[in-house]
C-alpha positions in Angstrom: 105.1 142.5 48.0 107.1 139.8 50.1 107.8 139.9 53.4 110.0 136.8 54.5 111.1 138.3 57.3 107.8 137.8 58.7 106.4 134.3 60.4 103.8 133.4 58.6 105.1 134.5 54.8 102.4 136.9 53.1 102.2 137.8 49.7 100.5 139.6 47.7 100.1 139.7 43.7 97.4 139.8 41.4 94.6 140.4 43.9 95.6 137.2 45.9 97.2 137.4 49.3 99.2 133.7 50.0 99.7 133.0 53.5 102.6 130.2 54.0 102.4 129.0 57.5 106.4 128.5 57.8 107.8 126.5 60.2 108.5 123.7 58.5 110.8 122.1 61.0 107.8 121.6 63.6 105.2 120.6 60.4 104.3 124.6 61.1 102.6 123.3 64.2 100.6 125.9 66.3 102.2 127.9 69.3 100.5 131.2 70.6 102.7 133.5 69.3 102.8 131.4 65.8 99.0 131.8 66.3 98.4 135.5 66.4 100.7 135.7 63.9 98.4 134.1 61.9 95.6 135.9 62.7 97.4 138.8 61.9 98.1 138.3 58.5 94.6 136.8 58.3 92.9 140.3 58.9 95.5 141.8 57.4 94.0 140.6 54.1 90.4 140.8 54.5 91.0 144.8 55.6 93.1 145.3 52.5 90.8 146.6 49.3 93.3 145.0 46.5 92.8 141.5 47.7 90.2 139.7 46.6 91.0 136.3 47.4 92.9 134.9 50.4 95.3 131.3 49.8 96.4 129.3 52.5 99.5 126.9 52.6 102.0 125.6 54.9 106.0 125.7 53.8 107.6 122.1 53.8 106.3 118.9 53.9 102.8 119.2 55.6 100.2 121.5 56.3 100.2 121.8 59.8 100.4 119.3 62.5 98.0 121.6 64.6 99.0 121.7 68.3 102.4 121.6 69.3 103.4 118.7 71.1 104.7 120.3 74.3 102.3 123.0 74.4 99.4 120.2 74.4 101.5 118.6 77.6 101.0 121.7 79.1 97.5 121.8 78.8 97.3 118.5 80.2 99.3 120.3 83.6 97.5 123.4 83.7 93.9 123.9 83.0 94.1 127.7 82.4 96.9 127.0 80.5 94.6 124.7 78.4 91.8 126.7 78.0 93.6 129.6 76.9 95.3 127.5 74.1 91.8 126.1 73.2 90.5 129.4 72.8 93.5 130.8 70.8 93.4 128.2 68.2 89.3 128.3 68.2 89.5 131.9 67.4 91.9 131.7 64.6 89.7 129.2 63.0 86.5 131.5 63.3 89.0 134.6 62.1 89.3 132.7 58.5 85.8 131.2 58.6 84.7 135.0 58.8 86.6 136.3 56.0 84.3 138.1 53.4 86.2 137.1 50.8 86.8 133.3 49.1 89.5 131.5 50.8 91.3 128.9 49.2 93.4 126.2 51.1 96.6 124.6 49.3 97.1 121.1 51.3 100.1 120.4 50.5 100.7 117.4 53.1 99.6 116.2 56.2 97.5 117.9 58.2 96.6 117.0 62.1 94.2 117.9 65.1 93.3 122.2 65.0 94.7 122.0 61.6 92.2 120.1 59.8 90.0 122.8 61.1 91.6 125.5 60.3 91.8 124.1 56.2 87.9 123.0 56.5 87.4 126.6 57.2 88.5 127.7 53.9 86.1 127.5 50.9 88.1 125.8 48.7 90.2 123.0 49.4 93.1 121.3 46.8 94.8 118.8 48.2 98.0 117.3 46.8 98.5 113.8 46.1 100.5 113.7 49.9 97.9 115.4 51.9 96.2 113.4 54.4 93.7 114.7 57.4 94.9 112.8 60.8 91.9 113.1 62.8 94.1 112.1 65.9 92.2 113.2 69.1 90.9 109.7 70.2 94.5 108.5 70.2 96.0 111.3 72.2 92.8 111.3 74.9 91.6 114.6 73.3 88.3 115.9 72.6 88.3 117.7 68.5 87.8 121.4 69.2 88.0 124.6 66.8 85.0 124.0 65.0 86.1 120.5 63.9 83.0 118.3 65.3 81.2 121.3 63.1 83.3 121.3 60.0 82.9 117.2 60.2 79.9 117.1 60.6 78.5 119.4 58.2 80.8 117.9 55.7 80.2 113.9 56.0 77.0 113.5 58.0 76.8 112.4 61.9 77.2 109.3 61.7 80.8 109.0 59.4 82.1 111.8 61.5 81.3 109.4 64.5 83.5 106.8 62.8 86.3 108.9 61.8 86.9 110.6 65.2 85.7 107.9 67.4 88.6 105.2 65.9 91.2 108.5 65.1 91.1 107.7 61.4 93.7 109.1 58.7 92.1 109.8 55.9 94.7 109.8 52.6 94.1 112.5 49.8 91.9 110.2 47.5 89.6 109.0 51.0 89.3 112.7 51.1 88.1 113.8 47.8 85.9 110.6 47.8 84.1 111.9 51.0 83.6 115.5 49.5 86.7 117.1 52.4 89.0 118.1 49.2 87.5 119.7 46.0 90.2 118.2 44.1 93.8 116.3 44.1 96.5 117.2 42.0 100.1 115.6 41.9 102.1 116.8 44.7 104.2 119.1 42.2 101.4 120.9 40.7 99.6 122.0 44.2 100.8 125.2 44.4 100.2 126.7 40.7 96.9 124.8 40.7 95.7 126.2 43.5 97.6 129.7 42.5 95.5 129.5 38.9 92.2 128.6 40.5 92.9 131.5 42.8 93.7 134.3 40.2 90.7 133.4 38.1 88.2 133.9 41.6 90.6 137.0 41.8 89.1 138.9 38.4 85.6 138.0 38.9 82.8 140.2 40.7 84.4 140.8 44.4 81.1 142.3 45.6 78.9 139.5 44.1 81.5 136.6 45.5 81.0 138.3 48.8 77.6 138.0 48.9 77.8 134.8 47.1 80.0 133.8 50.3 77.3 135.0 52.5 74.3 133.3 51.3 76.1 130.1 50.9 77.4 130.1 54.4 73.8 131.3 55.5 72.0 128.3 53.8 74.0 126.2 56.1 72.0 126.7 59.0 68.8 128.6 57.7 65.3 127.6 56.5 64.6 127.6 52.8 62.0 130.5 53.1 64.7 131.9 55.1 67.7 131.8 52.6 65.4 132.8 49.8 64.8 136.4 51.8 68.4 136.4 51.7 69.3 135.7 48.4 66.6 138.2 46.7 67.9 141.2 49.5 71.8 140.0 48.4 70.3 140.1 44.6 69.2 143.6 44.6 72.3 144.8 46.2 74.6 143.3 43.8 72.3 144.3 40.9 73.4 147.7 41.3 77.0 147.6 41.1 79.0 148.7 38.4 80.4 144.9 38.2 76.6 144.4 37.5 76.8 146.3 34.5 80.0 145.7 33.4 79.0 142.1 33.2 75.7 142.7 31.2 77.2 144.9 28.9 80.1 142.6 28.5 77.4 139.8 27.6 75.5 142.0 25.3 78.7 143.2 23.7 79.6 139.5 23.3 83.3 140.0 24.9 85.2 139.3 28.2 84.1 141.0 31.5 86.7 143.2 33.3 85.2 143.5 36.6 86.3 146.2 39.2 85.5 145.2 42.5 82.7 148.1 42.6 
């Protein structure tokens, strides 16, 4: 299924929906409309039973350059102009943070302001060999916003985040994978089937268990241990009695391949 009529593209095969933010000419920065749009196809995925995993990329030579340029004038002449933008973009970020299912991003370039966020809300990050996180705000008078003070922070500890954002750092795809932002770099030309093969392999596995998985991950985030444990045994018992459950045990027992269902 290809829609390329449609702003973002959306795809689906194989149990994985690929969302291409595409507009290239603007380095697929954010407007509102360009926004829902993206939240659209966002839930669009999660609702839809055959996908299992969701991949995000951006058409062209970047990711995304995050706010567009005269829309962030605006907000600097309207404040209800600027809060609504705020809240847009903050929203779509928490929309993909919420998924229930793995979400891979594909960074294939730059990628700037709202738009690191919306990639550190992904569980997976490749990055090509051209990507590079331009933690701009400082430089344009900005504060970070949509969850990127969060994402930072969480990721590379208070006092590195201060660094990056207070001096408006660019971090270049190697920085990034040093600092744990990326997963993993590839060359620029095998991003896409990288990330595409990672994808499809998440794609056959136990959807139910990678779910919870998902869940009690995110929850050991900001939970106690004795906490997280409660969590973990009640997510244990639920996936123990799935039929992915005992396909996988027989498969082990039977000494061959699993072939999971999603159930």
């Amino acid at each position: 299924m290809d829609e390329k009529e449609r702003t973002p593209l959306y795809c689906v095969e194989g149990g994985v929906a690929t969302i291409t933010m595409n507009r290239p000419e603007t380095l697929n920065s954010f407007t509102p409309d360009f926004v829902h749009e993206i939240e659209d196809a966002i839930v669009r995925a999660d609702a839809d039973d055959e996908v299992r995993v969701l991949l995000l990329t951006g058409e062209g030579r970047g990711f995304t350059s995050g706010g567009n340029l005269q829309e962030l004038a605006a907000m600097n002449q309207d404040r209800k102009r600027a809060i609504y933008d705020v809240d847009s973009t903050a929203d779509m970020v928490r929309l993909l943070y919420n998924v229930k299912k793995p979400v891979i991003a594909a960074v294939n370039g730059p990628a700037y302001g709202a738009g690191i966020a919306l990639a550190m809300a992904c569980d997976l990050l490749i990055a090509s060999d051209r990507a590079q996180f331009g933690f701009s705000f400082t430089g344009l008078g900005f504060c970070p916003d949509s969850g990127t003070t969060w994402f930072l922070t969480q990721r590379v500890g208070y006092y590195k985040a201060c660094e990056i954002l207070f001096s408006a750092k660019t971090l270049g795809a190697e920085e990034l994978l040093q600092l744990g932002l990326v997963n993993m770099v590839v060359p620029h030309e095998e991003l896409l089937p990288t990330a595409a093969k990672t994808a499809g392999r998440i794609a056959k596995g136990p959807a139910l268990a990678l779910m919870l998985q998902k869940r009690v991950l995110r929850n050991a985030v900001t939970t106690t241990f004795e906490q997280n444990r409660d969590y973990e045994a009640i997510s244990q018992i639920f996936a123990s009695q799935t039929d992915d459950c005992r396909e996988g045990l027989t498969a082990a027992l039977e000494r061959r391949r699993p072939e999971f269902k999603g159930k």
